[in-house]
Structure formats: structure tokens, C-alpha cells
C-alpha positions, 0 to 999 in steps of 0.5 A: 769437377767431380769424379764417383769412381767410374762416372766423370761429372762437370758441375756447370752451374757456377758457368751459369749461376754465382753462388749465392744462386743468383743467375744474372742477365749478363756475366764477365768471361775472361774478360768480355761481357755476355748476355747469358740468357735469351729466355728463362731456358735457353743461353745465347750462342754467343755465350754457348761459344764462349763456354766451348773452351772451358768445357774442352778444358774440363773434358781434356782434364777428364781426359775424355778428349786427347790433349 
């Protein structure tokens, strides 16, 4: 997460990407395996789900979403 004063920014590439810019087909999240990708542009709903709470997690921190 990056904040600029007044503008609140999630950074979700590392959901996506590993660091060495690697972008893999199927990637581990707490604990279960997932197909990532369906095409080069667009992620699979099972994944898309899966990233729901994490994403409610940053937001909650951000506080742009009640506890």
C-alpha cells in the first residue's frame, strides 16, 4: 500500500506478478492453488473471489471501508 497525501493507492501486482516480473499461470493464496489468468487480460473468477478479501483487508486499513 502507498499513500500521497490525500490520494490512497493499493499496489496489486505482487496479487498478479512475483517480483522478478514473472506473471505465472497458477500462483498459491493462503494455501489453495489457482488459475490466475484465462487470457493474457483478463484473471479467472475463481481467483478474482479469492483476492475479495485481501482487497476488503487493504481497504479496511485505508479505512475506506468500516471494520
Amino acid at each position: 500500500m502507498s499513500t500521497i497525501p490525500g490520494v490512497s493507492y493499493i499496489d496489486p501486482r505482487h496479487w498478479y506478478c512475483t517480483t522478478q516480473q514473472r506473471c505465472p499461470v497458477v500462483t498459491v493464496l493462503d494455501g489453495k492453488r489457482f488459475l490466475v489468468h484465462i487470457d493474457a487480460a483478463h484473471i479467472t473468477t475463481r481467483y478474482d473471489a479469492a483476492l475479495g478479501p485481501l482487497l476488503r483487508e487493504h481497504l479496511t486499513v485505508l479505512r475506506l471501508l468500516p471494520e
